[in-house]
C-alpha positions in Angstrom: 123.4 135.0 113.6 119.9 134.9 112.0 118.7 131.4 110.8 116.2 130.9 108.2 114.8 128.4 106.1 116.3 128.7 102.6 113.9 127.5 99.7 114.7 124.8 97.6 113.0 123.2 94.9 112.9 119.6 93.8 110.9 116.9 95.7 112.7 116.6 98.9 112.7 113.2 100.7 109.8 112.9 103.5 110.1 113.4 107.4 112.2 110.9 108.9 114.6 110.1 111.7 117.7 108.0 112.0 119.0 108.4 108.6 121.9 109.6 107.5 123.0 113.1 106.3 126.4 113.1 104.0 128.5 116.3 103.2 130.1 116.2 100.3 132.3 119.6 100.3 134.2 119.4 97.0 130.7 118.6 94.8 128.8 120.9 96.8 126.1 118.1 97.8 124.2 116.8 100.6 123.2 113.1 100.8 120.4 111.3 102.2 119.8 108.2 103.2 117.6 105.8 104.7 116.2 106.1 107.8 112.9 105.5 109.4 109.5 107.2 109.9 107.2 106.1 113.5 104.5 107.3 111.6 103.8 104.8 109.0 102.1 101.8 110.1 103.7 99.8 107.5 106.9 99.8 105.6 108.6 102.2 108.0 112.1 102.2 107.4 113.0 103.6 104.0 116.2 102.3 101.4 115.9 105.7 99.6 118.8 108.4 98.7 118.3 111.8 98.1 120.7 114.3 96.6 120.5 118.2 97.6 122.3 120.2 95.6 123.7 123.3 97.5 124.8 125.0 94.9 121.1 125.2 93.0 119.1 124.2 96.4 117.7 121.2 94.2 116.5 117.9 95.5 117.2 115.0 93.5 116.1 111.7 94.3 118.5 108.9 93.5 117.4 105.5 90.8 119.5 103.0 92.1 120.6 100.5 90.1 121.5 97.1 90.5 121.3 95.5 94.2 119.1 98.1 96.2 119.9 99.2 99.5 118.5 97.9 102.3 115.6 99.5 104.3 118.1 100.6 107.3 118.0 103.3 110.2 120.9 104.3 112.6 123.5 103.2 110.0 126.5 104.8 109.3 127.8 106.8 106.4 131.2 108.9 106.0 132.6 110.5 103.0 136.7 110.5 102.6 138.2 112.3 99.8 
């Protein structure tokens, strides 16, 4: 098995640790959220989503709408279908 890093395009979310990483199978999408970053002096832990789209290896950054995640790290997230 050969590993590589596939190229996507999109603005993808910045380095961070302690978020979470959803697998939607049936949509074909990957989902980031939240999470932390030690090297930030300020405003550390993020309330962000991201969106990769495995299908066209696009980054999409969620707009949330109406009450805004908190700024969380080591939280949990599951999908059920």
């Amino acid at each position: 098995m050969k590993l590589s890093n596939a190229e996507t395009t999109g603005q993808p979310p910045c380095p961070r640790l302690m978020h979470t990483m959803t697998l939607f199978m049936e949509l074909g999408m990957i989902v980031i959220a939240g999470g932390k970053n030690d090297n930030m002096r300020e405003n550390s832990f993020f309330n962000d989503m991201f969106v990769l789209d495995l299908y066209k290896l696009q980054w999409i950054g969620v707009n949330q709408m109406g009450d805004y995640l908190e700024p969380r790290a080591a939280h949990l997230a599951s999908a059920y279908s």
